[in-house]
Every structure is written in C-alpha cells, then in structure tokens.
N, C-alpha and C positions, 0 to 999 in steps of 0.2 A: 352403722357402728364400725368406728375403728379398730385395730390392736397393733401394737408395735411392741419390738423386743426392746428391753431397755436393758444398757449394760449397768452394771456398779462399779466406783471406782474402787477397786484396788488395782495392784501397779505389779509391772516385770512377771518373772515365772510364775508366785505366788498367785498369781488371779489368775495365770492358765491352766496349775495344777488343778486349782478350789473349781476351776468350769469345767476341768477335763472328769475330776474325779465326782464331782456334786452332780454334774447337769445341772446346775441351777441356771433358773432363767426364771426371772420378773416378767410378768404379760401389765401393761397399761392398756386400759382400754374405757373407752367415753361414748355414751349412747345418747343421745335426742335429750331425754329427762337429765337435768341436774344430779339425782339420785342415781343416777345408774353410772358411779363413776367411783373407780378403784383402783388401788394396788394388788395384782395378787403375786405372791411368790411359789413357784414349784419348785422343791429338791428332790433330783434323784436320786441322793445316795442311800438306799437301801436303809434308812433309818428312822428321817423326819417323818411324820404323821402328816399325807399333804390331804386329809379328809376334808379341813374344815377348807383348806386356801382351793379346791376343787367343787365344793358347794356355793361357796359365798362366789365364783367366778361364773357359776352355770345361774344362781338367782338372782344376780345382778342383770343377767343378759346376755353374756356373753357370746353365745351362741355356737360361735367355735372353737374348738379348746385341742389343742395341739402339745403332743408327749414328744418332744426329743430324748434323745438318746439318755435312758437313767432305768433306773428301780425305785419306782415309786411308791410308796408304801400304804395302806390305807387300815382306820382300825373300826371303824365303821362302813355303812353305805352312802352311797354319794345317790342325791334320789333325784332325778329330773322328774320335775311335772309341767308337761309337756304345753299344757294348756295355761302357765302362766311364764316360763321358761321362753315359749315357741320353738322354734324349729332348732335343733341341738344338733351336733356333730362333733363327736370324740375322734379324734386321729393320731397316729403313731407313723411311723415310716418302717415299722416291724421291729425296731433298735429300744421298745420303750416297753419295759415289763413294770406290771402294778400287782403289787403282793397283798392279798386281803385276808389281815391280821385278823379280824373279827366277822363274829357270826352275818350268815347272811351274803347277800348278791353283792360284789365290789359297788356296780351300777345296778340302779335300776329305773326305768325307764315305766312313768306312768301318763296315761293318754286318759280321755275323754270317751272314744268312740263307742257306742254300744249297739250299734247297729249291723248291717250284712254289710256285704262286699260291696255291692249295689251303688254306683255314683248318687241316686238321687236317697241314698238312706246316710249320705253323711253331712250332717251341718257345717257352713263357710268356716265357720270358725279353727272347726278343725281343719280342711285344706287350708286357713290361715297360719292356725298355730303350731298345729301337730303331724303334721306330714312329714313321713319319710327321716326322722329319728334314723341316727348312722352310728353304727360304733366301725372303726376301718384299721387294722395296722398295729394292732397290741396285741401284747401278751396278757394273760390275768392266771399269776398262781395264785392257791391258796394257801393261807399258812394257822390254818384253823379247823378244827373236825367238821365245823357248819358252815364252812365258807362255800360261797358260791361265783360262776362269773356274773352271767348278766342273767335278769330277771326283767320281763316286762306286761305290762297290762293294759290291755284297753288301746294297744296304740294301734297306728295306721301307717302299713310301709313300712315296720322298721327292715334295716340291713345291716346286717352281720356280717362283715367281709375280709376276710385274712385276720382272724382274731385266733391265737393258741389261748386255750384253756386247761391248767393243769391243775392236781391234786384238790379238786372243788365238788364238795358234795352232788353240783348239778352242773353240768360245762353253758347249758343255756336252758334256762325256766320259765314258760310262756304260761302265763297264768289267764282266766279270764279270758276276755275277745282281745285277739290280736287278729288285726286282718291285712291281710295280702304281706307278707312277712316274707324277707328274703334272705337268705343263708348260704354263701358262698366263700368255697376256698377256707374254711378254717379247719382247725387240726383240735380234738377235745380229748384227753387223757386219761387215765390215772382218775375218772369220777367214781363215787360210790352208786348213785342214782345210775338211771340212765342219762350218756352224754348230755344228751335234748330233750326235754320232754317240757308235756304243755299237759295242765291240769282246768278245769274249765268246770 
C-alpha cells in the first residue's frame, strides 16, 4: 500500500495562508484490491468534523494515518477493528491536537484476542492482523462531559507513546483483555476517572 501527499491548486499567498492556517492535507492512497482506493481529506483548523474522512481512511486500509501539524476535530469515535483494518498506526510529530467533541473515546481500538499472554494461545491471524496497534505523537482534548482519549479491547501489543490527554472523562480505558500493553512517555490531565484504568 502506497500514500502520497497530494497538493491542490490554488496559487500565491492565498494557498500558503489556507495550508498554514488549515493544515489541510489530502492523503491519496491505493491497496492490491480495486476497492480500497480513495481520496481522503484532513483539516486542521479546529472546526471541520474530520470523523467520517478518519474512518473511511482506516477501513479502507490505510494502515498509517499521520496528523501534521493542526486541531483536529472529532464529533464522534473513530473505531479501528483491528481484525479487519490489520495492523494500524496513528501518528502525530507532537504539533497535532484532536479535540473530541462527542461522547465517548476519540479512538478506539478493538482486537480479537481472547486468550493469555502465552505465544502458543494466540491465533496467526492475529500476529497477521492485529499486532502491535500504535497511537504515537498527539494530543486528545476533550470538549465533552463524556469525552474520552483512547479506549481499547481485546487487542495485542498496543503502545501508547508520547500521547497528552486532557479534560477527558478517562485519559486511557482498557476494557476486556488487552495483553502485553505498553504505555510510555505520555502526560494525562484534568480526568474525572482515573487517568488509566482498565475494567475487565
């Protein structure tokens, strides 16, 4: 699977202000299948609704989905399931805050796995599909009484790493089996829950 940044024409200052002050950036991206072949558009400017252009990117295939520099807004969850998705990876470079307007986890991240930690208790499929799930390099306020950051279940591996989470019901929600989970470097706020917590 490819992804390349693709500019739009507009001309002179006008298209450096609209890039400087939007972040907007088009991802084009083409996978093996026919069908897995799209435009998505992300805007940062703290306004757009980028829920649906952030799902329709991760269940197409995408696989890696990269936040420059913006406020990105969301008014839903954005749901990776892990087992038809495969292998996911959100990233930011620390410069990409996503504001989660509505109830519930910005991200949430759902796996298959329902076994122990144990190499021979996890099926190929899942080291095929669902291993090792990354959120890396963003920020997640919330701008909701039930907002939350990330929420995950069932999966395998994930990592958490340099992620702020502020004003959100839960900073990170581990539901279910999650096994071998790794949490690094991030900074959680201003939750009403506890920062972290995992319910099972």
């Amino acid at each position: 699977m490819t992804q390349r940044i693709v500019s739009r024409g507009l001309s002179g200052s006008l298209a450096l202000g609209l890039f400087a002050a939007a972040a907007w950036l088009s991802l084009s991206f083409a996978a093996s299948g026919p069908s897995l072949s799209a435009d998505i558009a992300l805007v940062g400017d703290d306004a757009t609704d980028n829920s649906a252009a952030i799902q329709q990117a991760l269940d197409a295939g995408l696989g890696s989905l990269h936040f420059p520099k913006g406020r990105y807004r969301l008014t839903k969850t954005v749901t990776v399931n892990l087992d038809k998705t495969g292998p996911v990876a959100l990233t930011g470079d620390g410069a990409a805050t996503v504001i989660m307007t509505g109830p519930g986890p910005a991200f949430r991240f759902v796996g298959t796995h329902e076994g122990s930690a144990a190499p021979s208790r996890f099926r190929e499929s899942v080291w095929r599909d669902e291993r090792a799930p990354m959120i890396d390099g963003l920020e997640i306020v919330g701008a909701h009484p039930e907002a939350v950051g990330i929420e995950a279940d069932g999966t395998m591996q994930l990592t958490i790493s340099r992620v702020v989470v502020r004003r959100a019901l839960h900073g990170i929600h581990l539901t279910g089996r999650n096994r071998n989970v790794i949490l690094s470097n991030c900074h959680l706020y201003e939750t009403v829950a506890p920062a972290c917590s995992t319910t099972a």
